[in-house]
C-alpha positions in Angstrom: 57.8 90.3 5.1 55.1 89.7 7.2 56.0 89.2 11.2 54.2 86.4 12.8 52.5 87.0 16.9 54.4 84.9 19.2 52.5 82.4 21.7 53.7 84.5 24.5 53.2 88.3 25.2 55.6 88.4 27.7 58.9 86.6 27.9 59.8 86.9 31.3 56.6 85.9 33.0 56.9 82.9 34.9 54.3 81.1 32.6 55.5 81.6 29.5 56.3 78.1 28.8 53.2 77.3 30.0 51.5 80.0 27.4 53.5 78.9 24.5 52.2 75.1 25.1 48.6 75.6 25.3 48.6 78.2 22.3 50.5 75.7 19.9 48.2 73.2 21.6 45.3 75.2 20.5 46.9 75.4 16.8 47.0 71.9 16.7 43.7 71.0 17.7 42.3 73.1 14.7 44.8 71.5 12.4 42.9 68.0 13.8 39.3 69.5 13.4 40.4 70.8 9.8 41.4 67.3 8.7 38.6 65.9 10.3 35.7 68.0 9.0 38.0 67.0 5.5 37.5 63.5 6.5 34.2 63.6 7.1 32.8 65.3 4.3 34.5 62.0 2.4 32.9 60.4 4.9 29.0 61.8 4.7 29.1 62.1 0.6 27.5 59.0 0.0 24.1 60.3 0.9 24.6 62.7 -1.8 25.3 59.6 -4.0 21.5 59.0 -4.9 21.1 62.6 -5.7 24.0 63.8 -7.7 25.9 61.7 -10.4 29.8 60.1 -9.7 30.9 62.6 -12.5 30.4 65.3 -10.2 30.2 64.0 -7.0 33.8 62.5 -6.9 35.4 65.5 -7.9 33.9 67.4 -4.8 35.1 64.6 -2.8 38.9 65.4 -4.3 37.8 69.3 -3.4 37.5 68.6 0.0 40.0 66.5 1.0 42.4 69.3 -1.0 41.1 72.1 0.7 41.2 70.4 4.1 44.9 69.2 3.5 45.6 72.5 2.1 44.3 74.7 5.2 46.0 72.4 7.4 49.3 72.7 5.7 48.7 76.1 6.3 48.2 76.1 9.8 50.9 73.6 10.6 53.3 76.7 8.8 51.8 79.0 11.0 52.7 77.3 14.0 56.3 76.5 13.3 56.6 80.0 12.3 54.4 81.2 15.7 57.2 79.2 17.7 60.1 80.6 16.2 58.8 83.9 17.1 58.1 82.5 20.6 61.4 80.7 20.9 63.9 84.2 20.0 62.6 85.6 22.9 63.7 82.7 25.6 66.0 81.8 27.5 68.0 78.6 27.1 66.8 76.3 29.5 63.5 77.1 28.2 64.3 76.5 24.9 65.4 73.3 26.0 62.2 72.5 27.1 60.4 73.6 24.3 63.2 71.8 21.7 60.7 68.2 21.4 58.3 70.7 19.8 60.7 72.7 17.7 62.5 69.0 16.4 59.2 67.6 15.0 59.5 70.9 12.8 62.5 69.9 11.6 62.6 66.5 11.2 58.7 66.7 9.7 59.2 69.4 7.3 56.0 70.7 5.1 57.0 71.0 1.5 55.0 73.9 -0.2 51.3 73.3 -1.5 53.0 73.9 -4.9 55.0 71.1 -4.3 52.5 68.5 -2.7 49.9 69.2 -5.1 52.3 68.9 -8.5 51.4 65.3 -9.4 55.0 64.9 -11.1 56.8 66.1 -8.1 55.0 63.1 -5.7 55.5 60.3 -7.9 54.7 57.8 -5.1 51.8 59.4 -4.5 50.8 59.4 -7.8 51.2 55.7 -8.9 49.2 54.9 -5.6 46.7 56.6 -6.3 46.5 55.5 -10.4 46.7 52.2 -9.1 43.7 52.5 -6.6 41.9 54.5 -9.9 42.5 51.3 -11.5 41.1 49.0 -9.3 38.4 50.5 -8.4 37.4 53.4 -11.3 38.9 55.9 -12.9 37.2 58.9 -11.4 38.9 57.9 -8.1 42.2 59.1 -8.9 41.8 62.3 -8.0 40.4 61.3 -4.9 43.4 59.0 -3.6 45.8 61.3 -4.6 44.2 64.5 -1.9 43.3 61.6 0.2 47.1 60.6 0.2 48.2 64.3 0.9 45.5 64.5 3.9 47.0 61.5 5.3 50.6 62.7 4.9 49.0 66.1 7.1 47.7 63.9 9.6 50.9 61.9 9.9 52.5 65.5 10.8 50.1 66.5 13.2 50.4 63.4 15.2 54.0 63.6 15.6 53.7 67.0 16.7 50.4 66.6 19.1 52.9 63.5 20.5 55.9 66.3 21.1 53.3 68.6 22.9 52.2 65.5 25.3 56.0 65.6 25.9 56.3 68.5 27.0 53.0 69.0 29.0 54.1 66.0 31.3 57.4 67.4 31.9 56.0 70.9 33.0 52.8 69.1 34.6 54.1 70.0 38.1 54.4 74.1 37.3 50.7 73.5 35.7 
């Protein structure tokens, strides 16, 4: 099993709360930057429209928005396994100041990529994005459905950039 670095390299310095912050801080602003360079390259493929046909440029769209979703999903398991490490090696008060953090990992779990990207295992997801593929064409479908697990990534990353605020303005005065 492979052992993840903690935030900190020393537990008993007197910024190690501090530490742990900005380096999940840090992890969470490349999770934003991931799903934004995902959003953007949804964004910035209709100049490509006049060059390559919907037949291939749609599925590319799908591409990106997966892979973006998919190395975010990543990251965000990184982290919560990063602050475990981090969190053995405290002591209780400050655990409880790190807990806002450690709860959005609980109560905003990641399911496995396997999971998320099985199209019978995310039903909802699934007749959205039919439905939008029906409405607007066919060769969308594909699109809404990575487009729906980006968004469901994003939704994750907020709660937890919110938990990290938290925390910063309760330890703002040892900043």
């Amino acid at each position: 099993m492979v052992e993840f670095k903690s935030y900190s390299d020393n537990p008993y310095r007197e910024t190690v709360i501090n530490d742990i912050v900005k380096g999940i801080d840090r992890d969470v602003e490349k999770s934003e930057d991931i799903l934004a360079l995902g959003f953007a390259s949804g964004m910035f493929s209709s100049l490509l429209a006049p060059i390559a046909p919907p037949y291939v440029l749609l599925p590319l769209m799908a591409l990106a928005f997966a892979l973006s979703a998919g190395f975010a999903r990543i990251n965000y398991l990184n982290m919560q396994k990063r602050l475990s490490a981090s969190i053995i090696q405290l002591n209780y008060q400050q655990r409880t100041v790190l807990s806002p953090i450690a709860r959005v990992f609980v109560d905003f779990p990641m399911e496995p990529l396997e999971k998320s990207f099985n199209p019978l295992k995310n039903l909802k997801r699934t007749w959205k994005s039919v439905l939008g593929g029906i409405i607007m064409n066919p060769f969308w479908i594909p699109i809404f459905y990575m487009l729906g697990m980006q968004i469901g990534e994003e939704k994750n990353v907020y709660q937890l950039n919110k938990a990290i605020i938290g925390v910063e303005q309760k330890i703002k005065p040892t900043l």
